[in-house]
C-alpha beads as a LAMMPS data file, in Angstrom:
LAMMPS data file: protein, C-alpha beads

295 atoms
294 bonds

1 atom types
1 bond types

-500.0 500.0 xlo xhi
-500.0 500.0 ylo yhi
-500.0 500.0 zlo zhi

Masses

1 110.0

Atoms # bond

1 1 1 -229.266 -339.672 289.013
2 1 1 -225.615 -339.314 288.177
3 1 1 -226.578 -339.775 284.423
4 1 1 -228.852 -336.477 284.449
5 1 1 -226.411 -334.338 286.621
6 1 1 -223.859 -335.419 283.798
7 1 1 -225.836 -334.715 281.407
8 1 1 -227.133 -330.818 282.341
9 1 1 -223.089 -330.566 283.095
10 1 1 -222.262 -331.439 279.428
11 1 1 -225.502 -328.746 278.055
12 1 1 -222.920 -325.863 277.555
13 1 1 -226.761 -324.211 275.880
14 1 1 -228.251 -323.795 279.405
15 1 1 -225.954 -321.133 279.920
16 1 1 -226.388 -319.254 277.082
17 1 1 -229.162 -316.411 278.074
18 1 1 -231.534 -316.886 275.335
19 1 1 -231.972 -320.592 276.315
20 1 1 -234.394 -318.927 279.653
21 1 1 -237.115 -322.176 279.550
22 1 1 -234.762 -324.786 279.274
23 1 1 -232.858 -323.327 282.294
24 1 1 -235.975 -323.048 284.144
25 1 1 -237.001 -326.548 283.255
26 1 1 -233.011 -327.721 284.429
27 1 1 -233.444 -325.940 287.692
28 1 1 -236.830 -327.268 288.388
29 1 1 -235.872 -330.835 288.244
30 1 1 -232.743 -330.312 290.203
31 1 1 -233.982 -328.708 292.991
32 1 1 -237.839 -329.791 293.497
33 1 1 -236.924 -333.612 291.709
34 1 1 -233.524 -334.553 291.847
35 1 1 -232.492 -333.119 295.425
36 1 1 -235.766 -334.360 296.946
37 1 1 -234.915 -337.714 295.592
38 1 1 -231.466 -337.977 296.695
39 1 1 -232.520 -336.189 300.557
40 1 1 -234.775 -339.412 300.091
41 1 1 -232.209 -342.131 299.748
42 1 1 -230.347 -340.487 302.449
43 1 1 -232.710 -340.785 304.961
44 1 1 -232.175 -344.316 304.290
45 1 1 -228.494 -344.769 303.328
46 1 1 -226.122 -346.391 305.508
47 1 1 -222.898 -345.210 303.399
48 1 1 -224.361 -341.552 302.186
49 1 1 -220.696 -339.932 300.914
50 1 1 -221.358 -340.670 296.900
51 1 1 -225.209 -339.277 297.269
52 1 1 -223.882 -336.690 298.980
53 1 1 -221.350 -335.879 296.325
54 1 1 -224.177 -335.714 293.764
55 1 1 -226.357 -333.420 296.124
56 1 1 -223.595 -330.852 295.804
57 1 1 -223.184 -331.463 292.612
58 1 1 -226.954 -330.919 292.067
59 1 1 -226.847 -327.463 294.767
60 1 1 -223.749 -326.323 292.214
61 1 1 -225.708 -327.112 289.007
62 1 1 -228.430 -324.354 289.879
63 1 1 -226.551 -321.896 291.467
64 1 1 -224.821 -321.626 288.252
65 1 1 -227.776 -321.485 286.335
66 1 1 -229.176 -319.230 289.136
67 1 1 -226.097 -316.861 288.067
68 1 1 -226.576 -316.668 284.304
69 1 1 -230.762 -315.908 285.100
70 1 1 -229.179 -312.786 287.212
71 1 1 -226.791 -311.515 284.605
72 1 1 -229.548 -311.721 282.378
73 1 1 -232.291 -310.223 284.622
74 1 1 -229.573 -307.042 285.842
75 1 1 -229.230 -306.306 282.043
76 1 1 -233.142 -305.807 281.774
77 1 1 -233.378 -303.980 284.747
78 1 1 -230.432 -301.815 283.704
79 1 1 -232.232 -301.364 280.309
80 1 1 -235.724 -299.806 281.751
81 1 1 -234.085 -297.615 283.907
82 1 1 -232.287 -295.913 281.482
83 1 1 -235.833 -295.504 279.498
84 1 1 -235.283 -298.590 276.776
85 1 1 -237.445 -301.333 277.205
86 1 1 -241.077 -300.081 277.343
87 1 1 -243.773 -300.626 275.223
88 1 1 -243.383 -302.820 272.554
89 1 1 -239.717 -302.950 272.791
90 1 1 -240.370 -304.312 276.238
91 1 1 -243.111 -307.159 274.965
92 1 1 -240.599 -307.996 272.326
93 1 1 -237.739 -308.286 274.529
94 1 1 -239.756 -310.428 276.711
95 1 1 -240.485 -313.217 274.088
96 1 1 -236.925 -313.442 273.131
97 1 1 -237.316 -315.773 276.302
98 1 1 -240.320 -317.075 276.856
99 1 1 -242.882 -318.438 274.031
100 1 1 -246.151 -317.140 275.231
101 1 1 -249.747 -316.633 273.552
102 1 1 -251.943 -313.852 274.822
103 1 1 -254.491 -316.343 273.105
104 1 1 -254.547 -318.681 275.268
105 1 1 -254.658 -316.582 278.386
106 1 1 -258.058 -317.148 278.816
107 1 1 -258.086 -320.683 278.491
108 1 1 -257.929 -322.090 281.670
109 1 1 -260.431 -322.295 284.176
110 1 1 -258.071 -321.490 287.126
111 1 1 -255.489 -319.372 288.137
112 1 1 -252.602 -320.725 286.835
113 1 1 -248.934 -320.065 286.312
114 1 1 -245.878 -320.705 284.012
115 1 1 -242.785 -319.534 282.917
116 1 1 -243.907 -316.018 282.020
117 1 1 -244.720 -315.495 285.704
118 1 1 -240.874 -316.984 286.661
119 1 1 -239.406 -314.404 284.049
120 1 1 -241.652 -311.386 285.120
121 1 1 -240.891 -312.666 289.056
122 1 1 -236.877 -312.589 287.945
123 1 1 -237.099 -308.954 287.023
124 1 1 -238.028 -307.960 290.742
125 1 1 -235.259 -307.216 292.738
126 1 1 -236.585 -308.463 295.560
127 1 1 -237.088 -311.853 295.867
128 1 1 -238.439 -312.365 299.753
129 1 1 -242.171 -311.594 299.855
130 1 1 -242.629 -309.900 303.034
131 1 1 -244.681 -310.855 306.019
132 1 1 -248.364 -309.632 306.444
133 1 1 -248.724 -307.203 309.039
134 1 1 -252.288 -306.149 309.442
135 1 1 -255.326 -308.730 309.900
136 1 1 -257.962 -308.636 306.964
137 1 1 -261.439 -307.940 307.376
138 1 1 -264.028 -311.049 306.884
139 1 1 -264.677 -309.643 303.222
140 1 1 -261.108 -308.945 302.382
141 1 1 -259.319 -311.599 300.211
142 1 1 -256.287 -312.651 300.668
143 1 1 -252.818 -312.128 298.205
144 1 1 -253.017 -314.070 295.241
145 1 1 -250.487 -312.444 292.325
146 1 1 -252.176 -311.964 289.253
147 1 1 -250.811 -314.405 286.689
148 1 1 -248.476 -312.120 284.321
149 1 1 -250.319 -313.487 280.826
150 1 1 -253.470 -311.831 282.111
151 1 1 -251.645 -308.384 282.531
152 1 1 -250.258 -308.573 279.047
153 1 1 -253.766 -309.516 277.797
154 1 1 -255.069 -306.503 279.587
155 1 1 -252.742 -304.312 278.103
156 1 1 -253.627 -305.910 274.889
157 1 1 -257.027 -305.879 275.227
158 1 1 -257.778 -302.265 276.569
159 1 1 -256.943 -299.962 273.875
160 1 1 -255.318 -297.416 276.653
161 1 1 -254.476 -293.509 275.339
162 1 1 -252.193 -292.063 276.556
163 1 1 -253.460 -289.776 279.357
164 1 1 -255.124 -292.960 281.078
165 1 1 -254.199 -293.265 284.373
166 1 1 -254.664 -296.835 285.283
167 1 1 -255.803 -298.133 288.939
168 1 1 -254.999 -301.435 290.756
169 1 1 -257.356 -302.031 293.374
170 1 1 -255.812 -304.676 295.795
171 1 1 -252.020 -303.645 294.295
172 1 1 -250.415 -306.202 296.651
173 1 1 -246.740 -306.380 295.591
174 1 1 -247.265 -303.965 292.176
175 1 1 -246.686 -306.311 290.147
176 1 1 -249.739 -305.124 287.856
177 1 1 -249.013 -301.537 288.178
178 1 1 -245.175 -302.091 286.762
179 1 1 -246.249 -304.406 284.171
180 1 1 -249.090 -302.019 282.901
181 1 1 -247.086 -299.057 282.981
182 1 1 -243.596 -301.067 281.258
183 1 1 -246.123 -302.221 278.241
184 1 1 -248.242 -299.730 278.281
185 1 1 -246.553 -296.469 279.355
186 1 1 -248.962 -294.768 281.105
187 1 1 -249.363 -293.429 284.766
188 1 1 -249.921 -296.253 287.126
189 1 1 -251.160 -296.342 290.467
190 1 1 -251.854 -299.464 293.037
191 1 1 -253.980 -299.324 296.496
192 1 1 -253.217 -301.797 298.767
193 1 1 -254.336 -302.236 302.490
194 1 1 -251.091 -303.627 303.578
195 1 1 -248.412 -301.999 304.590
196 1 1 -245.462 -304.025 304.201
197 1 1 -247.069 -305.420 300.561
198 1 1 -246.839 -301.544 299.785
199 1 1 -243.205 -300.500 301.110
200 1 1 -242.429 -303.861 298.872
201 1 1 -244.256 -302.425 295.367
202 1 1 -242.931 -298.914 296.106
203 1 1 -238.744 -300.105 296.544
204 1 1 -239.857 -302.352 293.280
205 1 1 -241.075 -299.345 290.826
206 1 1 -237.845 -297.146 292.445
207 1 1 -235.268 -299.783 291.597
208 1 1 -236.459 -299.483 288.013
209 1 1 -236.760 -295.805 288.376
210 1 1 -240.412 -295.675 287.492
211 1 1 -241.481 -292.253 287.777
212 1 1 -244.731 -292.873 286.555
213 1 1 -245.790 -295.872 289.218
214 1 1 -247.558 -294.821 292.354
215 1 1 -247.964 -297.077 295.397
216 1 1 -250.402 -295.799 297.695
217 1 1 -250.916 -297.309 301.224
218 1 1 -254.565 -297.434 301.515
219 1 1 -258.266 -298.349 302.585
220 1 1 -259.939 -298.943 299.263
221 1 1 -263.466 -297.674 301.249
222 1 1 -261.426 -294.297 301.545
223 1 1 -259.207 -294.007 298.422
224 1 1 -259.296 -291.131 295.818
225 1 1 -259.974 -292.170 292.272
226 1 1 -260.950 -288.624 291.232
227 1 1 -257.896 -289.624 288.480
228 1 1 -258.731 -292.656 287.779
229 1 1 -259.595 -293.543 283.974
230 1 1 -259.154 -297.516 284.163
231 1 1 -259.413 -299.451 287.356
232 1 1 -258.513 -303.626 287.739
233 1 1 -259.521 -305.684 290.231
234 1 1 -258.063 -309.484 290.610
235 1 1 -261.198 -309.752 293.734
236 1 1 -259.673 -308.115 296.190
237 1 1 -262.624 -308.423 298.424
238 1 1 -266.329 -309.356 298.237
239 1 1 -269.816 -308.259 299.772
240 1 1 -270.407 -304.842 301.093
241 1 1 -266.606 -303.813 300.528
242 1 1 -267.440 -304.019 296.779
243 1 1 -270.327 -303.198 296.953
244 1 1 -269.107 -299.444 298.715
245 1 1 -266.005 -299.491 296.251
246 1 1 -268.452 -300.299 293.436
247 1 1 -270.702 -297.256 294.599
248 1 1 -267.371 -295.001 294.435
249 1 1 -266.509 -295.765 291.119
250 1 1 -270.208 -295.434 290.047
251 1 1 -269.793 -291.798 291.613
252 1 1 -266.547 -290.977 289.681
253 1 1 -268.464 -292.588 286.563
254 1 1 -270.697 -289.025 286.516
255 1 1 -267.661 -287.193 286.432
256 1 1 -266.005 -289.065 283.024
257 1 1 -266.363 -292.809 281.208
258 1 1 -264.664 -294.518 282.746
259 1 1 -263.212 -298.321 282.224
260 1 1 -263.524 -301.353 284.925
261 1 1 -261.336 -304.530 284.501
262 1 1 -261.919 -307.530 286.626
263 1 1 -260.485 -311.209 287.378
264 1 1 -262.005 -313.917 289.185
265 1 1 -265.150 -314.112 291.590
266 1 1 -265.630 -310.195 291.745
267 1 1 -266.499 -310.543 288.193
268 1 1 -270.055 -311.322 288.646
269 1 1 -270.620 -308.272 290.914
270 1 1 -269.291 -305.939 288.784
271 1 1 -271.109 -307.467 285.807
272 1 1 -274.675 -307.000 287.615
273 1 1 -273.910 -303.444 287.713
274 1 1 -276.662 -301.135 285.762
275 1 1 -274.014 -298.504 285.268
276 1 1 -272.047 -300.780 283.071
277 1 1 -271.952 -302.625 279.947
278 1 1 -269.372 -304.869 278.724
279 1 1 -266.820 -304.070 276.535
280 1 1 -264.827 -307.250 276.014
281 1 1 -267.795 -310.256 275.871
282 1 1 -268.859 -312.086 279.071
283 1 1 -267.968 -315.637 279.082
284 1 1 -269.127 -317.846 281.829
285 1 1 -265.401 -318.311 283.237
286 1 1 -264.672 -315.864 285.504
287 1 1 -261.012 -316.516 285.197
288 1 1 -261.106 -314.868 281.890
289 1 1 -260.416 -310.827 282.042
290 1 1 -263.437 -308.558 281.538
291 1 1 -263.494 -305.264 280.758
292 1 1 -266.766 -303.065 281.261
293 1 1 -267.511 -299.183 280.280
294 1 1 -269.460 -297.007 282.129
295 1 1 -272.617 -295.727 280.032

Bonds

1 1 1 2
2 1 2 3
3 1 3 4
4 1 4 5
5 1 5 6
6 1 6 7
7 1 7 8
8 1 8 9
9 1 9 10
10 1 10 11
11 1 11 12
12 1 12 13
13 1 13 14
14 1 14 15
15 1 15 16
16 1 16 17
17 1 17 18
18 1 18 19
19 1 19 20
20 1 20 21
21 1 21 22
22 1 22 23
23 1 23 24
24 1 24 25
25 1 25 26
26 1 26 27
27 1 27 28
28 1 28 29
29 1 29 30
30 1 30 31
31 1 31 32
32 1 32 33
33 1 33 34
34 1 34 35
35 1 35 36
36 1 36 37
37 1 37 38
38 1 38 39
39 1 39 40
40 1 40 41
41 1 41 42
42 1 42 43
43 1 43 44
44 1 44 45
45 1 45 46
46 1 46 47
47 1 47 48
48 1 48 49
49 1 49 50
50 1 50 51
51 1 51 52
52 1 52 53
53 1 53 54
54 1 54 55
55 1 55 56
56 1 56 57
57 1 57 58
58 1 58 59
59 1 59 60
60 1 60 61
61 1 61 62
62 1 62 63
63 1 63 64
64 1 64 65
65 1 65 66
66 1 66 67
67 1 67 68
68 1 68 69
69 1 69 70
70 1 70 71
71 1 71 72
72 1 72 73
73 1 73 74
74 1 74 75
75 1 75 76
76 1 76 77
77 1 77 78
78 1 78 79
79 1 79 80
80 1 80 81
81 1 81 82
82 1 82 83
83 1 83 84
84 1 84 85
85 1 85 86
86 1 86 87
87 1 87 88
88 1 88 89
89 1 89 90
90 1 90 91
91 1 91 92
92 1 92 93
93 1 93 94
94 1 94 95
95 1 95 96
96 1 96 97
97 1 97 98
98 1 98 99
99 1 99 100
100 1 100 101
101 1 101 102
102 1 102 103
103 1 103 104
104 1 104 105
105 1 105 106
106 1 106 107
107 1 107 108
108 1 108 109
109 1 109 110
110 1 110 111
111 1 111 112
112 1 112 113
113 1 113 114
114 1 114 115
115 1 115 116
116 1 116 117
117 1 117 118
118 1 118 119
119 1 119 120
120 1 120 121
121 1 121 122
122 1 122 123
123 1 123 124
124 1 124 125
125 1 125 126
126 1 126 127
127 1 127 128
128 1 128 129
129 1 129 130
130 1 130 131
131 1 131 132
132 1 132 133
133 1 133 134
134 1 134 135
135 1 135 136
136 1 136 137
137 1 137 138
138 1 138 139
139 1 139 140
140 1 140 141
141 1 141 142
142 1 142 143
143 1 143 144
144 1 144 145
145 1 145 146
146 1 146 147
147 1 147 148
148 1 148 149
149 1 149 150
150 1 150 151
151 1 151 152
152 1 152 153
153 1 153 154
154 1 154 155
155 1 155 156
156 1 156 157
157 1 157 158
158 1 158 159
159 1 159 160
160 1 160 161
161 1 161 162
162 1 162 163
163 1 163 164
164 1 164 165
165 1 165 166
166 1 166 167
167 1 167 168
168 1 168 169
169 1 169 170
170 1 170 171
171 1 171 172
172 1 172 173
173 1 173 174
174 1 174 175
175 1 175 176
176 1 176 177
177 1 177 178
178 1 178 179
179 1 179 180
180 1 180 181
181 1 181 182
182 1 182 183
183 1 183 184
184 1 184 185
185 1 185 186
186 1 186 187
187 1 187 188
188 1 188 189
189 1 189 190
190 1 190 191
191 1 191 192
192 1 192 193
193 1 193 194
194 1 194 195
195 1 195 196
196 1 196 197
197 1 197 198
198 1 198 199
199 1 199 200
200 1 200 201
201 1 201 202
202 1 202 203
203 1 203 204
204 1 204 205
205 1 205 206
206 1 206 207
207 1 207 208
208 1 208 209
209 1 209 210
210 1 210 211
211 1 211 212
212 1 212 213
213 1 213 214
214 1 214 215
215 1 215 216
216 1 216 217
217 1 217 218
218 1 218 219
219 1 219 220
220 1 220 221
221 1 221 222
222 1 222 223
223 1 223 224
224 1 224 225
225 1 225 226
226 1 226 227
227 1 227 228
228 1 228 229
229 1 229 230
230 1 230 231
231 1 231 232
232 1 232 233
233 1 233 234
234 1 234 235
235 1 235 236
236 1 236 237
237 1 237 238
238 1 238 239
239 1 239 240
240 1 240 241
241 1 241 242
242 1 242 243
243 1 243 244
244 1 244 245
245 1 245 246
246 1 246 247
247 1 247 248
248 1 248 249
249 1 249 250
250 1 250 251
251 1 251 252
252 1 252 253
253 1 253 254
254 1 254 255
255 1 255 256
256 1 256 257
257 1 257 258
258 1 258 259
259 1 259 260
260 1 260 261
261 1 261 262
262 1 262 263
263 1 263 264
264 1 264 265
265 1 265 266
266 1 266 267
267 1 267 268
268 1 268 269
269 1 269 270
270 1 270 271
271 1 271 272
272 1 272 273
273 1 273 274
274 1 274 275
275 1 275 276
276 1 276 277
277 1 277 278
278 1 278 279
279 1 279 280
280 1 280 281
281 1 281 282
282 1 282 283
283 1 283 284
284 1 284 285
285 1 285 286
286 1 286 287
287 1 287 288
288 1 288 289
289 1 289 290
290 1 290 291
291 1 291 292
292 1 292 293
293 1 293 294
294 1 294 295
């Protein structure tokens, strides 16, 4: 154990800011591998002082690393609020860090999560997700974040213009909503039945001064989409919820063509719908993003 605490002491690279993964991978073994290991062999220990010494070694370790994420992460922020890192400025800026493949998004046959997710999580300046406040419904689903390579394959993938005014249905903590509107820039809007989920998206999109993000503390059985263009859903709920929000998009597919992107068990619903046809293929893994068109 001392060996390895030496040994991310010596790597003077984990603190330069471009070296993101390898931090993340440094601070993952110290806290969830290392400490655990040494809080083991204390429980045990009759003489603890030297694996005490190396815990706060350890606890030292990442908070330094914690501080050079935070520089890092307060530059970005400072950079889209003053207007210069959207679009592909922002994608670009983004894999200065982290080596991802909108390729493989699609690949797995789970929700799953890596370091693009602990990047895109950094950039919030709130880290403390808050507490639930309201009970759900039997058909309501509960939180689940939508992994960030699936946003940046959506944005990829959808071919927005500019006057689309995107929906997420189920916003939770607007973590789609800011992502769509940094890559994309266009007007962004997130429902979401909880209130304290949407105070939380709403002091997100204001500490990057997003003018064009919308947080909107809502019902999705009473929502107005009369704006909407291009609505996602990561299955925010099932059976006759859909089903109703389903029949209000049909409605609002009379008035315009309109674009429906889904993720996860909702897909199949959506998919039976006579009203649409597919625009991106249907493959049989419903953790792989769809997008349909209204006829």
């Amino acid at each position: 154990m001392q060996s390895y605490i030496e040994a991310i002491e010596k790597d003077a690279s984990l603190y330069e800011e471009r070296n993101f993964e390898k931090r993340s991978e440094a601070i993952d073994f110290l806290g969830f591998q290392l400490i655990d290991q040494i809080d083991e062999f204390l429980q045990e220990s009759s003489s603890p002082d030297k694996l005490l010494q190396l815990r706060q070694r350890a606890e030292e370790l990442v908070s330094a690393l914690e501080a050079t994420d935070r520089k890092l992460f307060q530059r970005i922020q400072s950079a889209i609020r003053l207007k210069g890192c959207t679009g592909m400025a922002f994608k670009k800026l983004i894999k200065q860090y982290v080596d991802f493949n909108i390729a493989d998004a699609g690949s797995l046959e789970e929700v799953g999560y890596d370091n693009l997710d602990v990047f895109i999580n950094g950039l919030s300046l709130f880290e403390t997700m808050p507490e639930q406040t309201k009970d759900l419904e039997p058909e309501m689903v509960y939180y689940q974040k939508t992994p960030a390579r699936i946003i940046f394959e959506l944005v990829e993938k959808s071919d927005f213009r500019k006057d689309d005014v995107f929906f997420d249905i189920g916003a939770g903590l607007g973590q789609v909503a800011i992502l769509v509107n940094l890559l994309a820039g266009i007007t962004a809007k997130g429902l979401e039945f909880e209130p304290a989920f949407c105070d939380y998206a709403r002091d997100c999109a204001a500490a990057l001064d997003l003018s064009d993000v919308t947080f909107i503390n809502v019902d999705a059985r009473q929502a107005d989409y009369s704006e909407g263009t291009v609505f996602f859903m990561f299955t925010p709920f099932k059976g006759e919820i859909l089903d109703t929000v389903l029949d209000m998009l049909r409605r609002e597919s009379l008035q315009r063509k309109i674009k429906i992107i889904t993720y996860g068990p909702c897909t199949a619903r959506v998919a039976a719908q006579s009203w649409l046809h597919v625009a991106v293929p249907e493959q049989s893994n419903i953790y792989t993003l769809h997008i349909f068109t209204s006829f």
